[in-house]
C-alpha positions as CSV (number, residue, x, y, z in Angstrom):
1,X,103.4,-13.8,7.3
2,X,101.1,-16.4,9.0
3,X,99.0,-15.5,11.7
4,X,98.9,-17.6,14.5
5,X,96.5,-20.9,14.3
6,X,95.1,-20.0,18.1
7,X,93.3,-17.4,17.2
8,X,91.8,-19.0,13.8
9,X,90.8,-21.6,16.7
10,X,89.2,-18.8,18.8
11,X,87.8,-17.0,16.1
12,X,85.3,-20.0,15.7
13,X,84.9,-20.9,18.8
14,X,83.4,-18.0,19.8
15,X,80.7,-18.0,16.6
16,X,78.2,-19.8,17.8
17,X,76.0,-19.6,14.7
18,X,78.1,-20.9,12.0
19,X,79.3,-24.1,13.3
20,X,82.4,-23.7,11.9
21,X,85.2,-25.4,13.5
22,X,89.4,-25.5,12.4
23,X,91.5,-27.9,14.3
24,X,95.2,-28.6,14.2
25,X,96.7,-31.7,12.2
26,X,99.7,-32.7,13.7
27,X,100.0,-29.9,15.9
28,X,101.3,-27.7,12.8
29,X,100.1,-24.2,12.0
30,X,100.3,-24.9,8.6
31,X,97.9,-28.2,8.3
32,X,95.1,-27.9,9.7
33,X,91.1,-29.5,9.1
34,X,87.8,-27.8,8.9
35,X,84.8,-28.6,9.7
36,X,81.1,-28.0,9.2
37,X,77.3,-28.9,8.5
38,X,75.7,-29.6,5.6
39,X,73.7,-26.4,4.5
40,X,69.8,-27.0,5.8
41,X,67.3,-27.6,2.3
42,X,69.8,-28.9,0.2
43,X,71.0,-32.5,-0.1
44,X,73.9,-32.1,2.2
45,X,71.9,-31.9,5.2
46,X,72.2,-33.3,8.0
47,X,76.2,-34.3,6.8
48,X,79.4,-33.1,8.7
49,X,81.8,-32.5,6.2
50,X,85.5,-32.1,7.3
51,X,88.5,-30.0,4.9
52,X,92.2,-30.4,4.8
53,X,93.8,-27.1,5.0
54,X,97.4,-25.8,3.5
55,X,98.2,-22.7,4.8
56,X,101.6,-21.1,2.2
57,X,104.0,-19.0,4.4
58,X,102.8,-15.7,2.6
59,X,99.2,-16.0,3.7
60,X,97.4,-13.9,3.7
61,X,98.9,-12.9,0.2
62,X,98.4,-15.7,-1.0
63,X,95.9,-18.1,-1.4
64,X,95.0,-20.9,1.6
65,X,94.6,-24.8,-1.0
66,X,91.3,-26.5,0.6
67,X,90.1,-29.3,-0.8
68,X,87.1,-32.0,0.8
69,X,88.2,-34.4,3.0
70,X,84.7,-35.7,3.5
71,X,83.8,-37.3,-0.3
72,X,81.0,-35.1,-1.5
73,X,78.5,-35.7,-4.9
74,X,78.8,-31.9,-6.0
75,X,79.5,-30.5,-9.6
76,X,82.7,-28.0,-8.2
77,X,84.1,-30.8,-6.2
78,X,86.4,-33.9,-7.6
79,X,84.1,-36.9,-6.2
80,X,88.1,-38.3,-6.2
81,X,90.2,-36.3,-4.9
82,X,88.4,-33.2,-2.9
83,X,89.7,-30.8,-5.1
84,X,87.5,-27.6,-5.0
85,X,86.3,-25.1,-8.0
86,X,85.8,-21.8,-6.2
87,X,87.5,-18.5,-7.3
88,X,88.5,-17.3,-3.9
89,X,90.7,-20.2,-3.9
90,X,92.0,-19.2,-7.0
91,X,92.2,-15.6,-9.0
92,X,89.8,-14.0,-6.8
93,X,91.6,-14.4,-3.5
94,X,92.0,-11.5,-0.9
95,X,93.9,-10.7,2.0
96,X,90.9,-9.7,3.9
97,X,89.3,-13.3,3.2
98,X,89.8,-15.5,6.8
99,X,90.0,-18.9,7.2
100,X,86.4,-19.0,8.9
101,X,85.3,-16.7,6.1
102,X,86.3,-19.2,3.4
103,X,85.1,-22.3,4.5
104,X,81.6,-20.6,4.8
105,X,82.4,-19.9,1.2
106,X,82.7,-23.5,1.0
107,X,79.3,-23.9,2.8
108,X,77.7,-21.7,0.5
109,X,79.1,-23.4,-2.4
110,X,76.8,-26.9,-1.5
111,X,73.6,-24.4,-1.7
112,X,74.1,-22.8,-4.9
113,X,76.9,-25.5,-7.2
114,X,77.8,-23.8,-10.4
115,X,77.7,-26.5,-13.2
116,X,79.1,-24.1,-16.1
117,X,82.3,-23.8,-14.1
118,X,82.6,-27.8,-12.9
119,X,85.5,-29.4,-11.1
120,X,84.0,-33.0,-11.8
121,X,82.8,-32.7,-15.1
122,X,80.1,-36.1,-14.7
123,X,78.6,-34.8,-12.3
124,X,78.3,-31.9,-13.6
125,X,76.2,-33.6,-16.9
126,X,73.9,-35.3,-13.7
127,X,73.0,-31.9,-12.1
128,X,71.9,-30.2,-15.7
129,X,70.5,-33.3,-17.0
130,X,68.5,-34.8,-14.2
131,X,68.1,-32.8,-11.0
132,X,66.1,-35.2,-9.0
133,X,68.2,-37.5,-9.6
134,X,71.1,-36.0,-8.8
135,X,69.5,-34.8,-5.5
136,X,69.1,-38.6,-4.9
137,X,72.7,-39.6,-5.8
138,X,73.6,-36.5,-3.5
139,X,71.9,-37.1,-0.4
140,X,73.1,-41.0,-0.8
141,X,76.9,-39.9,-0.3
142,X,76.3,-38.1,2.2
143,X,74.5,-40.2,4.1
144,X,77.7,-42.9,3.4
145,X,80.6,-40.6,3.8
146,X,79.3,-38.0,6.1
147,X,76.7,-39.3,8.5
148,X,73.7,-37.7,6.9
149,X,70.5,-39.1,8.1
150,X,69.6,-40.5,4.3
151,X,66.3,-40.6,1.7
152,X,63.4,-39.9,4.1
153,X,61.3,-42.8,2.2
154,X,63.7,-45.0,3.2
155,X,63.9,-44.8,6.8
156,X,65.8,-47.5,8.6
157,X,65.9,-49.7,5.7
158,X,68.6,-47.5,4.4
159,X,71.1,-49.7,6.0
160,X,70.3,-53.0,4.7
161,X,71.0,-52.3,0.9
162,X,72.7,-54.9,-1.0
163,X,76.3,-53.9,-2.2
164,X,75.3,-54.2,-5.5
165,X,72.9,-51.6,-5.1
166,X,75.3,-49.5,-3.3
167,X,77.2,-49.4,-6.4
168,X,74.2,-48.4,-8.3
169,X,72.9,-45.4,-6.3
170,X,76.5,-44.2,-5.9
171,X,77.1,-43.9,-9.7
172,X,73.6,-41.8,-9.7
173,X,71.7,-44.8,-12.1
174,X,68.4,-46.4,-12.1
175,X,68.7,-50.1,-11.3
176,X,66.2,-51.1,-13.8
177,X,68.5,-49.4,-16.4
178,X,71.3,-51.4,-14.9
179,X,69.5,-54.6,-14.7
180,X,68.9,-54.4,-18.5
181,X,72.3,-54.4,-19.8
182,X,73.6,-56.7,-17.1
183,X,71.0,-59.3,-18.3
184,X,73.0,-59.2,-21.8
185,X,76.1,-61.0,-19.9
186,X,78.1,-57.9,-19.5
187,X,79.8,-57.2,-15.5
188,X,77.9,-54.8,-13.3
189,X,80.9,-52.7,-12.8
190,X,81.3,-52.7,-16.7
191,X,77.7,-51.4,-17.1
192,X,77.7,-49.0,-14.3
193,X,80.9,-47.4,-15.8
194,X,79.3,-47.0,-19.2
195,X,75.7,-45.6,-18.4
196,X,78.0,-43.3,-15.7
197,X,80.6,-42.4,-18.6
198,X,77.2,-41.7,-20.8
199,X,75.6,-39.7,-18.5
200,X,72.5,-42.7,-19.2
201,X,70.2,-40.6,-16.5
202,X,67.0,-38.6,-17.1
203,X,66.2,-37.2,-20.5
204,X,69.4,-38.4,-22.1
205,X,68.5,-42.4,-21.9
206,X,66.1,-41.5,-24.6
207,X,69.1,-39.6,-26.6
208,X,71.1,-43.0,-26.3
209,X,70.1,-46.0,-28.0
210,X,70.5,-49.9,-27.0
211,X,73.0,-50.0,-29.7
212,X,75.5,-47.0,-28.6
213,X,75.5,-48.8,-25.1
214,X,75.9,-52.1,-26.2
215,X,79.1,-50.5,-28.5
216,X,80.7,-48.7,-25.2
217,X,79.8,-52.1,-23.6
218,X,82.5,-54.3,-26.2
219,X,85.0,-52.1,-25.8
């Protein structure tokens, strides 16, 4: 039994709070795309983050698959493929869940990320290691992949970074720690991969020596 996509359409047009929008994709009432804004006060702020939608033919009985469209830096989402953590798209599914209902799930789940229970297990070892910085590394994608206005202290210098820098503030790395190893002769794409790989952020660069990097770097 699937209801019909009009009124999943309806049902968020006429919330006016939420923001939540569902379109069609290919005019199909199975495949269809969410939509909505970055939770205010976290580091997806200010981002418009859009969600492919699966509906099975025994919805509601069974569960919807979501997964990020928009590339998002959060410990329950794959920063590859979108795929989501979140037990109401697993085990914990219901019949009375909507469509609406979920993706504010989804919302939700960018305010409070649960790193015990990761989908992308690196950045998972960011968030518990180095918060900060992994606030940094989050507001950064979202500023490239879903519009989000960017580091305050930035302003409209944001858009004149080097590519090489790009890579760095991507992968969640200091470029002084980068710099260091590159200096030795190794790539930059070697070295990011390694510190990123290590986790080489926060109170873990003193856990690591020279040696251990240099050893991942040979490989």
């Amino acid at each position: 039994m699937v209801a019909n996509s009009t009124v999943w359409h309806i049902d968020c047009k006429n919330d006016k709070t939420s923001n939540i929008r569902i379109d069609l994709i290919d005019e199909s009432p199975f495949h269809l795309k969410g939509s909505f804004p970055g939770p205010e006060g976290t580091p997806y702020q200010g981002g418009h983050f859009e969600v492919d939608i699966v509906i099975p033919e025994s919805y509601p009985f069974q569960p919807v698959k979501m997964k990020f469209i928009t590339k998002v830096y959060h410990p329950n989402v794959s920063s590859a493929s979108g795929a989501i953590c979140l037990d109401i798209l697993k085990d914990a599914w219901s019949p009375v869940l909507t469509l609406k209902s979920t993706l504010i799930s989804l919302q939700s789940l960018l305010c409070s990320p649960e790193p015990n229970d990761p989908q992308d297990a690196e950045v998972a070892k960011h968030y518990t290691t180095s918060k900060n910085s992994f606030d940094d590394t989050a507001v950064y994608w979202t500023q490239i992949y879903a519009g989000g206005p960017g580091p305050k202290e930035k302003g409209q210098n944001a858009g004149s970074k080097s590519e090489a820098r790009d890579e760095v503030a991507m992968a969640g790395l200091e470029k002084a720690h980068v710099d260091k190893f590159e200096s030795l002769g190794f790539s930059r794409s070697k070295v990011i991969d390694v510190l990123r790989r290590l986790n080489y952020r926060g109170a873990n660069v003193a856990k690591l020596t020279d040696d251990r990097i240099v050893e991942e770097l040979l490989k």
